[in-house]
C-alpha positions in Angstrom: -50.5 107.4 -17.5 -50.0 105.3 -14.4 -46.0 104.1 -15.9 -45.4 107.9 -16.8 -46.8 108.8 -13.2 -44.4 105.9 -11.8 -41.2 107.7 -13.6 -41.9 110.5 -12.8 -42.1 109.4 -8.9 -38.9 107.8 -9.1 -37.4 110.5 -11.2 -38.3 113.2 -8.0 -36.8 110.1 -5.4 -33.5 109.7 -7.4 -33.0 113.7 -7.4 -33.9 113.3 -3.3 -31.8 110.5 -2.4 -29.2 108.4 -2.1 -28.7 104.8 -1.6 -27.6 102.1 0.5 -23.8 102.6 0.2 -21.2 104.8 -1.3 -21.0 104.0 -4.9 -23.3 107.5 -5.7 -22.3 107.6 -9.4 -25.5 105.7 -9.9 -27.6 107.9 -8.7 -30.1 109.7 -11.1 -29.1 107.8 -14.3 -30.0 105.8 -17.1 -27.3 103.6 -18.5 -27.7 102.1 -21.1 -25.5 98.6 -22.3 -26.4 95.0 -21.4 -24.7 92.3 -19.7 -21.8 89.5 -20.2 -22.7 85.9 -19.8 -20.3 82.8 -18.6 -20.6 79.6 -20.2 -23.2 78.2 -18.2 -25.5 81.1 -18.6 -28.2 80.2 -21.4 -28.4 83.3 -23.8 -30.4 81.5 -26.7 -28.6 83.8 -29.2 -29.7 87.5 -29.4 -33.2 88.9 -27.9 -35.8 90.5 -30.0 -38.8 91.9 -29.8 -42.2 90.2 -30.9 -41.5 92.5 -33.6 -38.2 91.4 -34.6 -36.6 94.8 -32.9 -33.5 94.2 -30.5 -35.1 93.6 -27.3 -34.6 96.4 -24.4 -34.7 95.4 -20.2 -35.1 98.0 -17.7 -33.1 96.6 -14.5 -35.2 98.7 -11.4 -32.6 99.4 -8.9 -31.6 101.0 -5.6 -29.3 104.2 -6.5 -25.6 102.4 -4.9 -26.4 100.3 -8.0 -23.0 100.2 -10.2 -21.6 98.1 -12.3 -18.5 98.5 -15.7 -19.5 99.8 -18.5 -17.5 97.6 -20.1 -19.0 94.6 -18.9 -22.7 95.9 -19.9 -21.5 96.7 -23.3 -20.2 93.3 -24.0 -23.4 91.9 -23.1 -25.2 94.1 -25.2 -22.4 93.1 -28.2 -23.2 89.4 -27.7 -26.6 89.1 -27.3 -28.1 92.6 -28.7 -30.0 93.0 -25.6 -30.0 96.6 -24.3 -30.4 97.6 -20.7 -31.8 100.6 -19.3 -31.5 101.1 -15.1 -33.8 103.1 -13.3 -32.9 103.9 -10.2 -35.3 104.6 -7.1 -33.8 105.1 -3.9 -33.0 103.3 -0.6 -34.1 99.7 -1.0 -37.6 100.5 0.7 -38.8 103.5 -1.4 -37.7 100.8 -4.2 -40.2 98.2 -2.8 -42.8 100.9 -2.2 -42.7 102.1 -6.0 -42.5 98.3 -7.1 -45.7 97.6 -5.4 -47.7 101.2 -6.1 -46.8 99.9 -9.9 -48.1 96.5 -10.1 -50.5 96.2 -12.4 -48.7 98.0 -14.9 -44.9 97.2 -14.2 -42.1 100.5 -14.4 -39.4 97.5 -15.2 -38.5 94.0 -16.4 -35.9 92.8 -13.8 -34.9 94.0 -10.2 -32.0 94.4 -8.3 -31.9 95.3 -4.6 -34.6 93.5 -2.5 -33.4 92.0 0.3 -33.6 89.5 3.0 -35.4 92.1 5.2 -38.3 93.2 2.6 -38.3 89.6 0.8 -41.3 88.7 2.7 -43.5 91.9 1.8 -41.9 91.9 -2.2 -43.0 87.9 -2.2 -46.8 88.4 -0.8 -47.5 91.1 -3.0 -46.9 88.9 -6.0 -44.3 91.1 -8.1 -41.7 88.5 -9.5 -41.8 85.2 -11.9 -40.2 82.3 -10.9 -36.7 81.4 -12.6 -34.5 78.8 -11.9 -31.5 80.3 -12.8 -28.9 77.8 -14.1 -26.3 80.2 -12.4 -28.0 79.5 -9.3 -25.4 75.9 -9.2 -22.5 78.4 -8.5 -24.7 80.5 -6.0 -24.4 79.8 -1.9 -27.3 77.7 -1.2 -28.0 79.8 2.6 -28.5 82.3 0.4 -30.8 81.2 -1.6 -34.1 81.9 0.8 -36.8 81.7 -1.5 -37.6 78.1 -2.3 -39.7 78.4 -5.4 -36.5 81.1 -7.2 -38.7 84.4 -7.2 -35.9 86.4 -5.5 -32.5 85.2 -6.6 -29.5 86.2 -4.0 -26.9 88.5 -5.9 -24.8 89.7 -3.0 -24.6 89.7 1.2 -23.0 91.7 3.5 -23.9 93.0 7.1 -25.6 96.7 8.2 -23.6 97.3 11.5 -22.6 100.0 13.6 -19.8 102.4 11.9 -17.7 104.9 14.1 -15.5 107.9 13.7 -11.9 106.2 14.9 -10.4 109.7 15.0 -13.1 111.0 17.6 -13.4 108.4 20.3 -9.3 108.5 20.7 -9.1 112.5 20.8 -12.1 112.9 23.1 -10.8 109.4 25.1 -14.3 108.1 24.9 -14.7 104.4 25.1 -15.9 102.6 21.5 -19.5 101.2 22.0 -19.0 97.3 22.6 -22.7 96.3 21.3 -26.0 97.4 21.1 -27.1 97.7 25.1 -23.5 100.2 25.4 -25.9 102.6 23.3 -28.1 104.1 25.8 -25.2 104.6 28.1 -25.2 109.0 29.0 -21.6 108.9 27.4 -23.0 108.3 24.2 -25.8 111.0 24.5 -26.1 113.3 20.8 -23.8 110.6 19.1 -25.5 108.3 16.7 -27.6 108.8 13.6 -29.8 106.0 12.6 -32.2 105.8 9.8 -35.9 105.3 9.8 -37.0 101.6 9.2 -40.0 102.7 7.5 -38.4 103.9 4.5 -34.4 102.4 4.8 -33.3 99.0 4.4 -30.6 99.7 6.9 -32.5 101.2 9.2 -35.0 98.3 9.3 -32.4 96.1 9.5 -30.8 97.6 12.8 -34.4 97.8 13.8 -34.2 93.9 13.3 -30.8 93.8 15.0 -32.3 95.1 18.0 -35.1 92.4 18.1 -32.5 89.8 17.7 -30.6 90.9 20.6 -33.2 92.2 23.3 -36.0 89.5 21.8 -39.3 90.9 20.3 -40.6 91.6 24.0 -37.2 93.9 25.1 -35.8 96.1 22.1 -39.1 98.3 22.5 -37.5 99.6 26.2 -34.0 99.8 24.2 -35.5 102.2 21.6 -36.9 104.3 24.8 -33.4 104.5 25.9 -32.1 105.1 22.6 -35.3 108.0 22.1 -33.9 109.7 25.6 -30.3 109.6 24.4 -31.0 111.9 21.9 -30.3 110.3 18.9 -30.8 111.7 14.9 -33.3 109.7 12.8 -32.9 110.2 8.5 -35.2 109.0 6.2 -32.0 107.3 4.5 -28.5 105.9 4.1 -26.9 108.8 1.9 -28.6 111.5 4.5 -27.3 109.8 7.6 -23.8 108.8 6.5 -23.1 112.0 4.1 -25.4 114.4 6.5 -24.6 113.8 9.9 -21.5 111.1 10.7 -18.7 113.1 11.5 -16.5 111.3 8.9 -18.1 111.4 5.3 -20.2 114.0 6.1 -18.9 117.1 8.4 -21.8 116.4 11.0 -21.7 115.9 14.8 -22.7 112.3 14.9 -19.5 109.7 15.3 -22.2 106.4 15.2 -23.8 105.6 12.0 -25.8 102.7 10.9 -23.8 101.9 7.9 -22.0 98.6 6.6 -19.3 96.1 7.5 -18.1 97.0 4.0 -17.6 101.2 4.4 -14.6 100.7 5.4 -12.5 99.8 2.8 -14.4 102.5 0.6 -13.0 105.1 2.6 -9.6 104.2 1.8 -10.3 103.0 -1.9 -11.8 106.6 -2.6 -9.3 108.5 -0.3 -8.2 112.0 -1.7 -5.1 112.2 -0.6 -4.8 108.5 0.1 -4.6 107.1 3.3 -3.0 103.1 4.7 -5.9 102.9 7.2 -10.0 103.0 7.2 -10.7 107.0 9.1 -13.9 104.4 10.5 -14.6 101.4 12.4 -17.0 98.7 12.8 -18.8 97.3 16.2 -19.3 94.0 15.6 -21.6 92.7 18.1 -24.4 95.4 16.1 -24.1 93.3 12.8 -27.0 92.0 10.8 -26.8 90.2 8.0 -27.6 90.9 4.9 -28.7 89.8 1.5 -30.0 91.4 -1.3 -32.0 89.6 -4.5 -32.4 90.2 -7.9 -35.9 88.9 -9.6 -37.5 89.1 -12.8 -40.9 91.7 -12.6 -44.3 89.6 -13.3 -45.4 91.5 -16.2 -42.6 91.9 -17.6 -43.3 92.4 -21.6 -39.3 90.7 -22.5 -39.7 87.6 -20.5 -37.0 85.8 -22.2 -34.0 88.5 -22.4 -34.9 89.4 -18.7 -34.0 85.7 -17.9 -31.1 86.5 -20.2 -30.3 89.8 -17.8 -30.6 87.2 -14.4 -28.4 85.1 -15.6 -25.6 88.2 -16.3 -26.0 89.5 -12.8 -25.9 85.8 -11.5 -22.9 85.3 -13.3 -19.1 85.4 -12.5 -17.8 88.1 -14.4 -20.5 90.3 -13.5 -19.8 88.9 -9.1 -16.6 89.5 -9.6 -17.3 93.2 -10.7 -19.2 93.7 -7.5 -17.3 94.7 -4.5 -15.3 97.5 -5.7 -18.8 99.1 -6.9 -21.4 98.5 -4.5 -19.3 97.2 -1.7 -20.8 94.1 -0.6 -19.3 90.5 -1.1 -20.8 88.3 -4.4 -23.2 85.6 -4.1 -21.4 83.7 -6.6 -19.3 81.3 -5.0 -16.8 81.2 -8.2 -16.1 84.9 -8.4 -12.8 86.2 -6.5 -13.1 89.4 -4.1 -10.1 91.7 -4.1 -7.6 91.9 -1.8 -8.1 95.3 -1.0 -11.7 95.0 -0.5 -11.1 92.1 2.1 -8.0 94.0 3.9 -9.9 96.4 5.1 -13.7 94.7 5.6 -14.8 93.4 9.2 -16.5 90.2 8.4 -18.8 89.4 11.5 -18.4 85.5 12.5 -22.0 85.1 14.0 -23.9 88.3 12.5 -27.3 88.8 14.3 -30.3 87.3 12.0 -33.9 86.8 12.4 -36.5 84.1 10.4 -37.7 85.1 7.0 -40.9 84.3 8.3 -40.3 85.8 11.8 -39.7 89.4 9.9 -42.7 88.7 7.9 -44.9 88.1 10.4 -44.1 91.3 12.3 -42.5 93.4 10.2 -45.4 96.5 10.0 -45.7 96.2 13.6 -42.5 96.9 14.6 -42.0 99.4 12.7 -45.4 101.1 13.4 -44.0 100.6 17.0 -40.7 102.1 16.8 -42.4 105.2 15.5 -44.5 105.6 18.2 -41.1 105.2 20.7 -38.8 107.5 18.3 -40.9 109.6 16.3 -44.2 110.0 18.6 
């Protein structure tokens, strides 16, 4: 009862939201295929059941999860593993089912956790160490959890987006950084989302703590509050509700990504030779988001099996033109246009693993008092 209660909870969240960037043709399905392994990947032949049946993984991830069909399929051909994703909303509500879940697990293998809910996924005990053999070809800054419970899979940066088109016709100056925010000219103009339940909205929560220190970015938020800004539970709502670009609102700020740049001129209908938005660079955080495989997990072995696919280069290589953030994997090749059009912060603002941990709730309970009240 409790897994049918789980599904249907994330059923009702992937019919409600959107995810954490603009690859939506993930949202509300179940696809089923598998994954493609390089030759350092250890696949052990195909996966079965204890009952000699071809073993199935569900992959739990947030809904801007996307990846080639083509790619699953062959995965599925070689190693007659089958692999159903369920997906569950911005990163957070993703943590949030993951740990209402537990004791009786909604998934084998994860993808989606990252750098700022690592902490709170780790200390509630929800993924099995594996040492990846992939993890050789993997950035070793990215790899922040020491003992391989969260595995990185891909990083990119939440920052500041802006309507280009609106701050030249109304001759309003382009926000320089954070502090330029609270200025009266900028009154009615951004759309953030709440920490609480976004992953990009904690993280520019973060941003602010790593720019005003944990002792200033509460007066910031005050500012912020009085200058009449829009608060959305999520990504999809703020950047396809109220940004004045992808969604018809009134808002020409948006917390967003370094990346949604490029996706506005990929998916342009009619095409266009430059991005419609901009990124400020100084309101960058880094990012990086983990894959892990559930404790619990009934298909231990093929969900190892699954790791390794999402660790490897074919599958890294698949990523940016899908989800829009860079691959992990320091092998696979990005594509041109992806990187002609992406703002790639030299010094992105970042906070301690441990830091974030430590104070995470508080902040957050914090901010709502300041935003929410």
């Amino acid at each position: 009862m409790r897994r049918l209660l789980a599904i249907l909870i994330l059923g009702g969240l992937v019919l409600a939201a959107c995810g954490d960037d603009s690859s939506d043709e993930a949202e509300g399905t179940a696809t089923t295929g598998g994954t493609a392994t390089t030759d350092t990947a250890t696949t052990g032949g195909p996966a079965t059941t204890g009952g000699g049946e071809p073993a199935t993984v569900t992959l739990v991830a947030h809904d801007s999860f996307a990846v080639t069909e083509e790619l699953l399929a062959d995965f599925e051909d070689r190693t007659g593993i089958t692999i159903e994703i369920l997906t569950a909303g911005d990163a957070g509500q993703l943590l949030s089912q993951l740990i209402l879940t537990k004791d009786d697990p909604i998934g084998d293998v994860v993808w989606g956790i990252d750098n700022t809910l690592m902490s709170q996924a780790l200390a509630e005990g929800l993924f099995m160490a594996y040492e990846s053999p992939l993890l050789e070809e993997i950035a070793d800054d990215l790899e922040l959890d020491p003992e391989h419970r969260l595995l990185p899979v891909d990083r990119g940066d939440v920052c500041l987006n802006y309507d280009v088109a609106y701050f030249e016709e109304n001759d309003v100056a382009v926000p320089s950084g954070l502090a330029d925010l609270t200025d009266p000219a900028y009154e009615g103009l951004l759309v953030v989302q709440n920490p609480a339940t976004s992953s990009p909205g904690l993280a520019f929560l973060l941003a602010s703590v790593a720019e005003f220190g944990v002792d200033g970015w509460q007066a910031f938020w005050e500012d912020l509050a009085a200058n009449d800004i829009a608060v959305q539970p999520g990504w999809s709502e703020a950047y396809y509700g109220d940004f004045t670009v992808a969604g018809g609102g009134d808002r020409p700020l948006v917390v967003s990504y370094a990346s949604s740049p490029p996706a506005e001129v990929i998916f342009a209908d009619p095409p266009v030779e430059e991005a419609p938005t901009g990124v400020i660079v100084e309101s960058c955080f880094g990012q990086v988001e983990f894959t892990g495989i559930l404790e619990g997990t009934d298909e231990p072995e093929a969900a190892r099996q699954v790791v390794d696919f999402l660790l490897s280069r074919e599958l890294q290589e698949d990523i940016p033109l899908n989800m829009f953030v860079f691959p992990a994997n320091e092998t696979a090749d990005v594509p041109p246009e992806f990187v002609e059009h992406t703002t790639i912060p030299e010094e992105p603002l970042t906070l301690e693993a441990d830091v974030i941990a430590e104070n995470r709730e508080v902040w957050i309970e914090e901010w709502n008092e300041i935003v929410v009240g």
